[in-house]
ZALUM-9818 format. One line per 8 residues: number of its first residue (from 1); their letters; for each residue x, z, y of N, C-alpha, C, O. Coordinates in steps of 0.1 Angstrom, whole numbers. Atoms other than C-alpha are relative to their C-alpha. Layout:
# ZALUM-9818
NUM	a	X:Z:Y:X:Z:Y:X:Z:Y:X:Z:Y; ...
//
This chain:
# ZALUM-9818
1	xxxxxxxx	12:8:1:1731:1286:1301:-1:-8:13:-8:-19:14; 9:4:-15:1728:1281:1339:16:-15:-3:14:-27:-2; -5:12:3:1760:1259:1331:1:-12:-8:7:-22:-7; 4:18:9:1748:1233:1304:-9:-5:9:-10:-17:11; 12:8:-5:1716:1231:1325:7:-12:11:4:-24:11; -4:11:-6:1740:1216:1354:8:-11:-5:8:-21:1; -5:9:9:1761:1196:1329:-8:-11:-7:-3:-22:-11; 4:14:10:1737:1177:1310:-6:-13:11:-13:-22:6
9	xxxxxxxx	1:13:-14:1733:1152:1343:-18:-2:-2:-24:-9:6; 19:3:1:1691:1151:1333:-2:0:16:7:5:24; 5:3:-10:1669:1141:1365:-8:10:-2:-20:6:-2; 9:-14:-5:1653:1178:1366:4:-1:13:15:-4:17; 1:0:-14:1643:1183:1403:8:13:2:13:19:-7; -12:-12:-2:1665:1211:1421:-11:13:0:-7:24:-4; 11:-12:-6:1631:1234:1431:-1:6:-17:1:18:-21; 0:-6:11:1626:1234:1394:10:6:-12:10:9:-24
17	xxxxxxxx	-15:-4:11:1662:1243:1382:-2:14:4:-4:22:-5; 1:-12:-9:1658:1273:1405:-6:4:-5:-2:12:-13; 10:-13:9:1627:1287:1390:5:-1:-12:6:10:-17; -10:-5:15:1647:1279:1355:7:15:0:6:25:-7; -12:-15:1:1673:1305:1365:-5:14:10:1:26:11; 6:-9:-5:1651:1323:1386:-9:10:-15:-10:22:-15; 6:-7:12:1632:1333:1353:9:8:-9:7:20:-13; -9:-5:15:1662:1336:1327:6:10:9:10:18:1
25	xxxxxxxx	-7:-13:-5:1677:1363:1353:-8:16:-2:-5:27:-6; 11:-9:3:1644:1380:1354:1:6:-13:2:18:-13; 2:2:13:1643:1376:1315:11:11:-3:7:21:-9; -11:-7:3:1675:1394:1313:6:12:0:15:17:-7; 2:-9:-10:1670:1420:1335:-12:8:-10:-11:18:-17; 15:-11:12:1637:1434:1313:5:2:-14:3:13:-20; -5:-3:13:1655:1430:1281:10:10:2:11:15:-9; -14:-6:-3:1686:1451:1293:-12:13:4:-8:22:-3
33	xxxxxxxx	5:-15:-6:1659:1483:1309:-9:0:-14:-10:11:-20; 7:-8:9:1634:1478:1279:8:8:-12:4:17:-19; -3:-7:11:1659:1487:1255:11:13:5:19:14:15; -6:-17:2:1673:1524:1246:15:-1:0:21:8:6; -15:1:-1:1712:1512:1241:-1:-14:-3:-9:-22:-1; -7:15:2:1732:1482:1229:-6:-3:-11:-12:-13:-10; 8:4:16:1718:1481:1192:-14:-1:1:-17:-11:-5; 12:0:-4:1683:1485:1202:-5:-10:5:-15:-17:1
41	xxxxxxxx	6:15:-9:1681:1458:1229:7:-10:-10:1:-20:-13; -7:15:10:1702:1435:1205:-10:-5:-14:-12:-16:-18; 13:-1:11:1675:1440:1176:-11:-9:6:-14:-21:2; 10:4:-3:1647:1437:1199:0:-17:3:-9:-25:-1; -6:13:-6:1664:1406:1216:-2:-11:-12:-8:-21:-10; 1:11:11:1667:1387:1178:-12:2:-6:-15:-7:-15; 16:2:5:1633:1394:1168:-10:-6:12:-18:-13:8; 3:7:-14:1621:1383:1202:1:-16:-3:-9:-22:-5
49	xxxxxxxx	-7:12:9:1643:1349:1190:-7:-3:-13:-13:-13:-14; 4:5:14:1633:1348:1155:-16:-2:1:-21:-9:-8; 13:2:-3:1598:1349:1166:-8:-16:7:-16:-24:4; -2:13:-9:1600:1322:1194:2:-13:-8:-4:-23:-7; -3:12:3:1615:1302:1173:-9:-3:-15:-7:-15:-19; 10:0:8:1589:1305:1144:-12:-7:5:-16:-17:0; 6:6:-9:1566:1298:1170:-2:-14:-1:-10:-20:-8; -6:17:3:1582:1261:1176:2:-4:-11:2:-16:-12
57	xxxxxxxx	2:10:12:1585:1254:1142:-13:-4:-4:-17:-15:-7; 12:2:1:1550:1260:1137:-10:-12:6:-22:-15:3; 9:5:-6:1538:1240:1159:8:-12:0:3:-20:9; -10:12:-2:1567:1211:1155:1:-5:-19:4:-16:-24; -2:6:16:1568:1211:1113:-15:2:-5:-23:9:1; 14:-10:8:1537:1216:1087:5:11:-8:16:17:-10; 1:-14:6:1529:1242:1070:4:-1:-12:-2:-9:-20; -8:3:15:1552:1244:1038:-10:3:-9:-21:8:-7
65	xxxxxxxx	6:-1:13:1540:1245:1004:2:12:-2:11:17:5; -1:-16:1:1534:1282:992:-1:1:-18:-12:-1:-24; 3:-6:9:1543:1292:957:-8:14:-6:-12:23:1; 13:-8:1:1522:1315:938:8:17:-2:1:28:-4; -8:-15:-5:1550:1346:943:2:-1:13:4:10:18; -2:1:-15:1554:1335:979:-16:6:5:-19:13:14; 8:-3:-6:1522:1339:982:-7:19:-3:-14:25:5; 2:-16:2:1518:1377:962:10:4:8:5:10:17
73	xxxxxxxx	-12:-6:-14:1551:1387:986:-10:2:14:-11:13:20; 6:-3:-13:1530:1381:1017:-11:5:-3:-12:15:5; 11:-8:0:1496:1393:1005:3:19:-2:-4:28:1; -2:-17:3:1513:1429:994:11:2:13:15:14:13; -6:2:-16:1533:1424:1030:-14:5:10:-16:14:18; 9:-3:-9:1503:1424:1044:-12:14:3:-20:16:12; 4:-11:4:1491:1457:1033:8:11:6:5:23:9; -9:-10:-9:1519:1472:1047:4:3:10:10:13:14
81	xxxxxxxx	2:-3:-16:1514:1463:1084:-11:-2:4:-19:-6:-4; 13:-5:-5:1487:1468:1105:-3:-11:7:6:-14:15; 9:13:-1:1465:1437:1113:6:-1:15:12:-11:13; -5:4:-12:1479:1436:1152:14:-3:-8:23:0:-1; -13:3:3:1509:1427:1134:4:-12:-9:15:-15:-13; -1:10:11:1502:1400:1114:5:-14:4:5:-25:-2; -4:15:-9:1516:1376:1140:12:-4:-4:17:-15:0; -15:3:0:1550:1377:1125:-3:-15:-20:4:-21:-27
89	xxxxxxxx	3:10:15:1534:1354:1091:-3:-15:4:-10:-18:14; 4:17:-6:1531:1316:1093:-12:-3:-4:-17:-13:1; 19:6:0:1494:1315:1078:-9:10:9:-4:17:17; 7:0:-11:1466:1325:1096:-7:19:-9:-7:22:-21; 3:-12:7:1454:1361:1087:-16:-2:-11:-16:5:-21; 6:3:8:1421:1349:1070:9:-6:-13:8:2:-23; -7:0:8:1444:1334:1047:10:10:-12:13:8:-24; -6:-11:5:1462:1363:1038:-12:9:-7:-9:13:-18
97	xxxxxxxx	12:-5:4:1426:1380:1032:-5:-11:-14:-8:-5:-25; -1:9:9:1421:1348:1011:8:2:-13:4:4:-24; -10:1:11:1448:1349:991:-1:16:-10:0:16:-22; -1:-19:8:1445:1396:981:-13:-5:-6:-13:-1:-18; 13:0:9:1406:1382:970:4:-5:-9:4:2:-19; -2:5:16:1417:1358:944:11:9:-6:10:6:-18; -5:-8:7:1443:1383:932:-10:14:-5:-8:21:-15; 9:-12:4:1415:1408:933:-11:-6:-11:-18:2:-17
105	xxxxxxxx	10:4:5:1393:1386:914:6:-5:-14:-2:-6:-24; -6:-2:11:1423:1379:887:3:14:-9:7:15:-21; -2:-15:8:1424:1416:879:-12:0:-6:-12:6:-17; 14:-8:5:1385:1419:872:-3:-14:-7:-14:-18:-5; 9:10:2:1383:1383:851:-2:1:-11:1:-8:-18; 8:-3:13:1367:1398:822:-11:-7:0:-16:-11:11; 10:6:-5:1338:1380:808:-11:12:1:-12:23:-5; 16:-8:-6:1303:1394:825:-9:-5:-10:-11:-16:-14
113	xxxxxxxx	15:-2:11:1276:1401:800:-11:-7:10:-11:-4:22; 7:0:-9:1245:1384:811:-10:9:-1:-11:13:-12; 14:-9:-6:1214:1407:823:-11:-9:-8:-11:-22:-10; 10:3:8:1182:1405:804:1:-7:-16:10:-6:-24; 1:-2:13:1171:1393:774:10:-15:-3:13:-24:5; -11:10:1:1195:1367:751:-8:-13:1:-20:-11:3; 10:13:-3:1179:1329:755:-3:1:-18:1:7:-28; 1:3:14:1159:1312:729:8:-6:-6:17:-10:1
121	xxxxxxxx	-3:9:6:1171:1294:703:-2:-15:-5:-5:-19:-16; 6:14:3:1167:1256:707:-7:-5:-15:-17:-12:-16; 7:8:11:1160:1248:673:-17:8:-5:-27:3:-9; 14:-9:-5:1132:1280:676:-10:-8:7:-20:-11:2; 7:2:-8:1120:1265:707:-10:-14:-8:-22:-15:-8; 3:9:5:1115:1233:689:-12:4:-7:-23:3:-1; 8:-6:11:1096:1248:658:-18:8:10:-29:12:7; 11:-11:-4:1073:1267:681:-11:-17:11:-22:-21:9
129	xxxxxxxx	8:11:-5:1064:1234:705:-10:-9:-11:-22:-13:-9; 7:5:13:1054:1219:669:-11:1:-5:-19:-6:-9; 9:-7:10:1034:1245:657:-13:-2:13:-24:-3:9; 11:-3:-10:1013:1246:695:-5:-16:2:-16:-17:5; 3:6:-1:1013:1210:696:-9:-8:-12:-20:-12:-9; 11:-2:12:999:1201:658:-9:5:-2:-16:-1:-10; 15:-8:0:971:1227:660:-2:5:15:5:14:20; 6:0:-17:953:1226:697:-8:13:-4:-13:18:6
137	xxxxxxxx	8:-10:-1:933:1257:681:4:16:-4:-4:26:-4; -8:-7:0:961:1280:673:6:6:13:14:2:21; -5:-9:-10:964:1311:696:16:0:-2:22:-8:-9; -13:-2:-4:1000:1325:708:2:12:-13:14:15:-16; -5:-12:8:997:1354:680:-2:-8:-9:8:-8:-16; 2:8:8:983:1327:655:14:-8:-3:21:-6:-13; -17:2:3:1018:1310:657:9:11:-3:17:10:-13; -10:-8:4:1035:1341:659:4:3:-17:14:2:-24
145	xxxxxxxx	2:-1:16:1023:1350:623:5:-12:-6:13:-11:-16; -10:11:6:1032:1314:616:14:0:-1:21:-8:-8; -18:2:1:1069:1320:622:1:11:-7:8:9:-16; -5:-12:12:1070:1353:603:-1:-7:-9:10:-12:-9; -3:9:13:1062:1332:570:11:-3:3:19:4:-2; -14:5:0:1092:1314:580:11:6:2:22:-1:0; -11:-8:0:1114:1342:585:5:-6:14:17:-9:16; -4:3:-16:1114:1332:625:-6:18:4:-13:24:-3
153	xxxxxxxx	6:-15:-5:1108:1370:646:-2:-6:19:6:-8:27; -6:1:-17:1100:1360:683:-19:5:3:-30:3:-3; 12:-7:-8:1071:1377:705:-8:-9:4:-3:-18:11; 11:8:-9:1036:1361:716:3:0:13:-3:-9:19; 2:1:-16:1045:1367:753:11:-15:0:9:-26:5; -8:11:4:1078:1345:742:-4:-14:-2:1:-24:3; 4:14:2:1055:1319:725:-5:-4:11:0:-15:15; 4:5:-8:1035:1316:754:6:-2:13:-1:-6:23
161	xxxxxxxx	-12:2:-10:1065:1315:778:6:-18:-3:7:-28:5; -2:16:6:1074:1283:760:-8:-11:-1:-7:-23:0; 13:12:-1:1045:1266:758:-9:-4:12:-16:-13:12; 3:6:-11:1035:1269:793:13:-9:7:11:-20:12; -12:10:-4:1073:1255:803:-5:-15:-3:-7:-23:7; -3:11:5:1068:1226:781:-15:-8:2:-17:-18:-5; 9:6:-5:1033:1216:799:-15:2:-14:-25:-4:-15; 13:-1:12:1011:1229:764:-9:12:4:-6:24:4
169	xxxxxxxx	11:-13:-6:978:1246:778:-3:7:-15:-3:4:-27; 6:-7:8:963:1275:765:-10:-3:-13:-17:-13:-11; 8:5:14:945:1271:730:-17:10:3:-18:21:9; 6:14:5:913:1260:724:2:-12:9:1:-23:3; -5:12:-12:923:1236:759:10:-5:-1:14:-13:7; -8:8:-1:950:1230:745:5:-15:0:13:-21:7; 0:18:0:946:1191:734:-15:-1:-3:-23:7:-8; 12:1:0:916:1175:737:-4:-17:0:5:-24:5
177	xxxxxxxx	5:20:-2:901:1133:737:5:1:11:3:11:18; -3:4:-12:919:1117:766:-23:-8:4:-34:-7:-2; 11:9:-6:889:1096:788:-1:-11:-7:-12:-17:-8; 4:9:6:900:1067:766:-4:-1:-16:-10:-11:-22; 2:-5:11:897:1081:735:-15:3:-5:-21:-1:-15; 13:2:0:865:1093:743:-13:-8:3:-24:-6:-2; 6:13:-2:850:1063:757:1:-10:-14:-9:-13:-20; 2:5:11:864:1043:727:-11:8:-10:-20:1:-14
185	xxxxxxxx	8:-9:14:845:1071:701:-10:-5:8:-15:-12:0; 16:-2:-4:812:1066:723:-5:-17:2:-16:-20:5; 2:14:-4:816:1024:727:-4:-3:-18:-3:-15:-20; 0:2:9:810:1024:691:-13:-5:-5:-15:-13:-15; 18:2:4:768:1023:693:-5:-5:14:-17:-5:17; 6:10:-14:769:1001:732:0:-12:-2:11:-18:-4; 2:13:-2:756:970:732:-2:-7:13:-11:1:17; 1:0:-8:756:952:765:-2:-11:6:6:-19:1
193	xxxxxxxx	4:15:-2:742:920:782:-3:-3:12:-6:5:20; -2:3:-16:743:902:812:-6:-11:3:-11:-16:-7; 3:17:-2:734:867:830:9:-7:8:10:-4:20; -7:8:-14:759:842:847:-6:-16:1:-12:-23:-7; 5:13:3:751:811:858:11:-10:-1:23:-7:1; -9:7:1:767:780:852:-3:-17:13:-14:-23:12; 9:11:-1:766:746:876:4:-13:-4:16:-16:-2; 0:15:7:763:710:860:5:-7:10:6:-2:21
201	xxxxxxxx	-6:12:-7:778:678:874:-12:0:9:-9:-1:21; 11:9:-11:745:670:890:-6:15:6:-17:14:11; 4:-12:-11:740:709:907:-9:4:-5:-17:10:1; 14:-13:6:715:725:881:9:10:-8:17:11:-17; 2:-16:3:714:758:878:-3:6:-16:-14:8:-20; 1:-4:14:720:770:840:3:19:-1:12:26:4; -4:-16:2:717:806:831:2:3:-13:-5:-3:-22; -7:-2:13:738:822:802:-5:11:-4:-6:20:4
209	xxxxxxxx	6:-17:0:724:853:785:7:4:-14:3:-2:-24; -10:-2:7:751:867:762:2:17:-5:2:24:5; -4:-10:5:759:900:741:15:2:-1:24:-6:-3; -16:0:7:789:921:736:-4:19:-1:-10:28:3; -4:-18:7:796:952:717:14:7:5:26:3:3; -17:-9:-10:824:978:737:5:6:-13:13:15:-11; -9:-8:10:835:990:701:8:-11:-4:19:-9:-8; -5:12:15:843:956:682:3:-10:17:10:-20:17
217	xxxxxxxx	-3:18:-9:842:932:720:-7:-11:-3:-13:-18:5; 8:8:2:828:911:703:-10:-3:7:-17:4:13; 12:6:-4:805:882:716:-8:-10:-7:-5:-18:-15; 10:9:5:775:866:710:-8:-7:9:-14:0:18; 10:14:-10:756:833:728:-14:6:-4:-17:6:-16; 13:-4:6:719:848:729:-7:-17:6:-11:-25:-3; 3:19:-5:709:809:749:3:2:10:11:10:15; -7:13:-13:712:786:778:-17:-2:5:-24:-3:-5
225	xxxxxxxx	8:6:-6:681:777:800:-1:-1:10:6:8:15; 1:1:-15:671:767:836:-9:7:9:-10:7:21; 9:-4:-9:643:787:838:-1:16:-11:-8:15:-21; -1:-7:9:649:824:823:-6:10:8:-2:18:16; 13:-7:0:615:837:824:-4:16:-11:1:18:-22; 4:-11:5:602:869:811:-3:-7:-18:7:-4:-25; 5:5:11:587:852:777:15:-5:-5:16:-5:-17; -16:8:9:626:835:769:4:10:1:0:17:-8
233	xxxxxxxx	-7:-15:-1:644:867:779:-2:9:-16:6:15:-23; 8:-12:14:617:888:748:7:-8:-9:16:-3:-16; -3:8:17:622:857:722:21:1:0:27:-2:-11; -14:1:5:661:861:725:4:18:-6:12:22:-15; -4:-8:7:659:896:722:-9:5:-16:-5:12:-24; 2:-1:11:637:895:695:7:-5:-15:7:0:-26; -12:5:7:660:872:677:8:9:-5:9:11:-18; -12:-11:3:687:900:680:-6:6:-12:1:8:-22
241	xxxxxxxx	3:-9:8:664:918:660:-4:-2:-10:-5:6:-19; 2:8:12:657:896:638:12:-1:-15:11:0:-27; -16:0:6:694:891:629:3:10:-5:12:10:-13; -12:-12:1:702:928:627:8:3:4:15:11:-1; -13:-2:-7:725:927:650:-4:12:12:2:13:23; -1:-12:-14:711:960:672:-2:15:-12:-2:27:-8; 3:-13:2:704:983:642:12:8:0:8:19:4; -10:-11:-6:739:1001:646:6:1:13:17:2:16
249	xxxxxxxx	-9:-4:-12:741:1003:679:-13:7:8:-25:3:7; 12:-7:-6:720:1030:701:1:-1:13:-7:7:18; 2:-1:-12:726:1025:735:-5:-19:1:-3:-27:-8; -2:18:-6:719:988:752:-3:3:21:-12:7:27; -1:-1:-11:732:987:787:-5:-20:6:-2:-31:0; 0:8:-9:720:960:814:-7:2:13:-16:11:14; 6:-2:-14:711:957:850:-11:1:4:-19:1:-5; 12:0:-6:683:959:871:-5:-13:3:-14:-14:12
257	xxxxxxxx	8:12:-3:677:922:871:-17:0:-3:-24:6:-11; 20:-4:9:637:917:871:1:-14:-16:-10:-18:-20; 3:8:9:643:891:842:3:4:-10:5:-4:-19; 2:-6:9:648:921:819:-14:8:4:-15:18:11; 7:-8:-5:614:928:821:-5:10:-13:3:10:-23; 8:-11:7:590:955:800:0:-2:-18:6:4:-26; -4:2:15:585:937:766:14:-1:-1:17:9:-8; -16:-1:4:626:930:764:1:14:-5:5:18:-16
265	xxxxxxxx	-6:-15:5:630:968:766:-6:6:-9:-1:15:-16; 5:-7:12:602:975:742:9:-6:-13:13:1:-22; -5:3:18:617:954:712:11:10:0:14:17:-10; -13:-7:7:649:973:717:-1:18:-5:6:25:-13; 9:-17:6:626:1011:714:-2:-6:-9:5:0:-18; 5:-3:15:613:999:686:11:-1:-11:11:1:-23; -10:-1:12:642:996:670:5:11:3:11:12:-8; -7:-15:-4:656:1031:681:10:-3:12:19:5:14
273	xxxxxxxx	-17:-4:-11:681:1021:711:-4:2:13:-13:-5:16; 3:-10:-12:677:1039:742:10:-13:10:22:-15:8; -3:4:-12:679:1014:776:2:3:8:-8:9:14; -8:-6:-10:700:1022:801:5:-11:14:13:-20:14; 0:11:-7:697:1005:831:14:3:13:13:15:18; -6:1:-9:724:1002:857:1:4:14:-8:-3:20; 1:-1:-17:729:1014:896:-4:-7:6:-9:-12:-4; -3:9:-9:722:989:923:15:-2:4:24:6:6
281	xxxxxxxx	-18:2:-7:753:971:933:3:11:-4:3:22:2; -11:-10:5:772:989:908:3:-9:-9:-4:-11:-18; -3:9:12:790:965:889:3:5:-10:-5:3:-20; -8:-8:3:814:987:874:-8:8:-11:-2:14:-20; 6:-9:9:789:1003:855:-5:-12:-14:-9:-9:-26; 4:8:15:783:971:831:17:-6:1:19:-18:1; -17:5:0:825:967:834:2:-11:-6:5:-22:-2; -5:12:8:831:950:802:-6:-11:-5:-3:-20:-13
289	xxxxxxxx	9:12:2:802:928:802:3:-10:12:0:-22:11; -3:10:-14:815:913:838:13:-1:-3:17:-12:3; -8:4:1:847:914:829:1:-16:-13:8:-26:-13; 2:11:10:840:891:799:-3:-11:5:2:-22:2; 3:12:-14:823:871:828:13:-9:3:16:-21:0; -16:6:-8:856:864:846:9:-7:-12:11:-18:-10; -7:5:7:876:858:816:-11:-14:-11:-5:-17:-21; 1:10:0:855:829:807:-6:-13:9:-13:-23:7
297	xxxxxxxx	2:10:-14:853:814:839:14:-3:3:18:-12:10; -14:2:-5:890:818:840:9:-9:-7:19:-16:-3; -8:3:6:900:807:810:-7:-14:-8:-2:-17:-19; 9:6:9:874:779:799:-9:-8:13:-5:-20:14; 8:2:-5:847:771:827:3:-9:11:1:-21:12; -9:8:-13:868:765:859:9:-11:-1:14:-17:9; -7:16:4:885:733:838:-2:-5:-6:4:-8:-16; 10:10:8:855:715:829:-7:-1:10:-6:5:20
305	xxxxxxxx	12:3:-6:827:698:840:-11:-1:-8:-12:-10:-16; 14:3:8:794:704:825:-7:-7:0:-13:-7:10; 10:14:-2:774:674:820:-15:10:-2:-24:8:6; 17:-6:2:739:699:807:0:9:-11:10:13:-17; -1:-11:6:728:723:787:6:-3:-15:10:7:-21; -4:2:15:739:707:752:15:3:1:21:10:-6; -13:-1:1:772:704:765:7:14:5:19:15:3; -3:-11:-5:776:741:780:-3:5:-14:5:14:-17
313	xxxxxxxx	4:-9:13:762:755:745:15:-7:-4:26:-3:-2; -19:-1:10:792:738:724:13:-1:10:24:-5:5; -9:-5:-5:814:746:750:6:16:-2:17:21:-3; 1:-13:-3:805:779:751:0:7:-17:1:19:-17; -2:0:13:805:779:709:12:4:1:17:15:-1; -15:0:6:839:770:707:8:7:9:20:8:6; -9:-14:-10:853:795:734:-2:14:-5:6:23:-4; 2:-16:9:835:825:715:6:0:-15:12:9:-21
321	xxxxxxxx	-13:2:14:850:812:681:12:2:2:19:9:-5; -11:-6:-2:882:812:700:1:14:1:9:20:-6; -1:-12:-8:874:843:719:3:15:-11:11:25:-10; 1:-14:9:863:868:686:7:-1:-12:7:8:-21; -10:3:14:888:851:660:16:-1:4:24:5:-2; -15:-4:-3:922:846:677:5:5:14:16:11:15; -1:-9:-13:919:858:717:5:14:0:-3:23:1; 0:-13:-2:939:890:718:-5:7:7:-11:2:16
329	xxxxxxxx	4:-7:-13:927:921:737:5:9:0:6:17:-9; -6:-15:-3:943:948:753:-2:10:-7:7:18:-11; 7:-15:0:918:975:742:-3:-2:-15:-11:7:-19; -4:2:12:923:963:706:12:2:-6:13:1:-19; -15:-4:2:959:970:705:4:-17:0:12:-21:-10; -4:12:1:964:934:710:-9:-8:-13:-4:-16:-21; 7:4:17:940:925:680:-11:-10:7:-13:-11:20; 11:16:-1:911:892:679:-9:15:-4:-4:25:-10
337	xxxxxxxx	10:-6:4:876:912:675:-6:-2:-15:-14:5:-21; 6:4:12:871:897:644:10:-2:-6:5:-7:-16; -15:5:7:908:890:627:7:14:0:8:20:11; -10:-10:-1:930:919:615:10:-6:5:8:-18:6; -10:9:-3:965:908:630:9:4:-16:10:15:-21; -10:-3:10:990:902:600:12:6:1:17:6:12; -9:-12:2:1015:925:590:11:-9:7:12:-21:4; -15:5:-10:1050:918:616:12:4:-11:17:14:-16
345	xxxxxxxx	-12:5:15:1076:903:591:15:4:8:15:6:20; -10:1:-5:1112:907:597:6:-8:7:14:-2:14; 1:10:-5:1117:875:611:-11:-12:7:-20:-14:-2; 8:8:-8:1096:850:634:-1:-12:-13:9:-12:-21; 1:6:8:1084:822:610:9:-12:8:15:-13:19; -11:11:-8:1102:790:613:-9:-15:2:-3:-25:6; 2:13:-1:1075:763:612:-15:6:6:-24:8:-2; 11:1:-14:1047:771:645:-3:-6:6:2:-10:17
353	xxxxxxxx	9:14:-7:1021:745:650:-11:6:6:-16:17:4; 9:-3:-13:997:746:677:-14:-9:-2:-13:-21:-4; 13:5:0:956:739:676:-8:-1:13:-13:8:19; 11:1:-13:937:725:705:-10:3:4:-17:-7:2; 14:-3:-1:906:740:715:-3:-6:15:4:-8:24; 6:9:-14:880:720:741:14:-10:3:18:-5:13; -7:10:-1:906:693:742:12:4:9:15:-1:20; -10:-6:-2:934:710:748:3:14:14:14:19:17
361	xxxxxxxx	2:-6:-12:921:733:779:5:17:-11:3:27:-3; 0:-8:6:929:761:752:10:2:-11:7:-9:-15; -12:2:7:958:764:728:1:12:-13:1:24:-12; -3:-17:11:962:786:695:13:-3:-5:17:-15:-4; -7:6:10:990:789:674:-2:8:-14:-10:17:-18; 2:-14:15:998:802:638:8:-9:-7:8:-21:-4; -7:0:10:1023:799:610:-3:-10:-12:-10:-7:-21; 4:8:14:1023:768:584:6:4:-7:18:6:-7
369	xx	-2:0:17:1022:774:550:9:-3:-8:10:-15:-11; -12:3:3:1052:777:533:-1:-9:-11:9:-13:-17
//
């Protein structure tokens, strides 16, 4: 060895050739006293070697591909020496621990039973949400008995396992009027009236005093004047009453203006309707009577000019003819207050002409005549 080192002419320094052969003598020297004879040290010596050079490959090549007997060979290898010894394998000893688990986990891969009780049966589950959601007054044993008829077997604690999952309260709470539901059922007998004013080309002051029913929407023009005194305020609601237009309805909401005064509220007692006057600055509390406001200021008012009162009344005509005959409304299902909507055909018609209202500030359409 000490002769290739000076043969291969390399520019190694001399100090460092010296500890070269200063070592490999040393080296030589321990291998020759640790071992017992010639066979012994020659053993030790090539496993010494075969190790070394394991070593260097390790750390000079990758890690080969491992088939799946290569790898039961070294896992049942590994069992037979003792963990300080596991240096002589090219993976890492977690690996080896790796690899005896998934063999241990191929011996046990029976299937596992699950624990507790078997699941429901979706089409069960179904049947039972049905039965809690169709009758809101049907207890959890009230169903149960309902499924026996049917030849269903499942336990009240069961039903009521399912029916809190699926967001269905306890019975009689179980369903109940939403808030709009019950507001529509109770808008059925409110009548409700308001004042806006309107101003003319020449800056007078017109006040509108108008009805609307929260079941039907519906509006009605009660009049128009400049000076809406106690004595005009009575004669329009006596009008109402005249017409008939308050005996099915029992509430009548309006504000605390003073130009609903004392007689107004008596005509509407004598007919049976209980007045109900509003908060201070609470709009919100006559909602759909101010909203009615805005939507004909929005859609009618703000793209005109009023010349006076004649001309604000047939203005105000032919915007409520629009308004309660073809104006959809949300809280109608899209419906006119006065017009059923016609039954929705298979096809869109094919010949849709358009009617002007107030000179075109307003627009309808509808279907000609086949």
């Amino acid at each position: 060895m000490c002769r290739n080192l000076f043969e291969t002419g390399s520019a190694v320094p001399y100090d460092r050739l010296m500890f070269l052969m200063l070592v490999y003598i040393v080296l030589g020297r321990v291998l020759r006293l640790a071992g017992g004879g010639a066979e012994v040290a020659e053993l030790e010596v090539e496993n010494l070697v075969l190790r070394h050079q394991l070593a260097v490959l390790g750390r000079s090549v990758r890690r080969p591909p491992f088939r799946r007997r290569d790898r039961v060979l070294l896992a049942a290898a590994s069992r037979l020496l003792p963990r300080d010894r596991w240096g002589v394998f090219v993976v890492s000893p977690k690996t080896l621990v790796r690899w005896h688990r998934e063999l241990v986990r191929r011996k046990w891969s029976y299937q596992r039973r699950r624990q507790g009780r078997p699941p429901i049966d979706p089409g069960v589950r179904e049947v039972v949400l049905r039965l809690g959601r169709e009758n809101p007054r049907w207890g959890c044993v009230r169903i149960q008995g309902e499924l026996r008829k049917l030849g269903i077997q499942v336990g009240a604690t069961t039903i009521r396992a399912i029916l809190r999952a699926a967001g269905v309260g306890p019975s009689p709470r179980r369903e109940g009027p939403s808030w709009s539901e019950f507001l529509r059922a109770q808008a059925q007998g409110i009548i409700a009236c308001d004042f806006f004013t309107v101003e003319t080309v020449r800056l007078q002051t017109l006040y509108v005093l108008f009805w609307i029913e929260h079941g039907s929407r519906r509006v009605r023009l009660a009049g128009i004047t400049a000076n809406p005194d106690c004595a005009w305020v009575t004669q329009q609601a006596r009008n109402l009453a005249v017409e008939q237009q308050v005996a099915s309805n029992r509430f009548l909401i309006h504000d605390r203006d003073a130009k609903f005064c004392g007689p107004f509220d008596a005509i509407f007692a004598s007919e049976g309707v209980r007045v109900i006057e509003t908060p201070l600055r609470a709009p919100r509390a006559n909602a759909i009577a101010e909203r009615w406001v805005r939507s004909v200021r929005h859609e009618c008012l703000d793209h005109l000019l009023i010349l006076g009162r004649r001309h604000l009344e047939h203005v105000l005509r032919e915007y409520l003819a629009h308004y309660n005959a073809e104006r959809p409304h949300r809280s109608l299902a899209l419906a006119a207050p006065a017009r059923e909507p016609p039954p929705i055909g298979a096809s869109a018609p094919v010949d849709i002409r358009r009617r002007d209202v107030l000179g075109g500030v307003i627009h309808e359409y509808y279907a000609a005549a086949a």
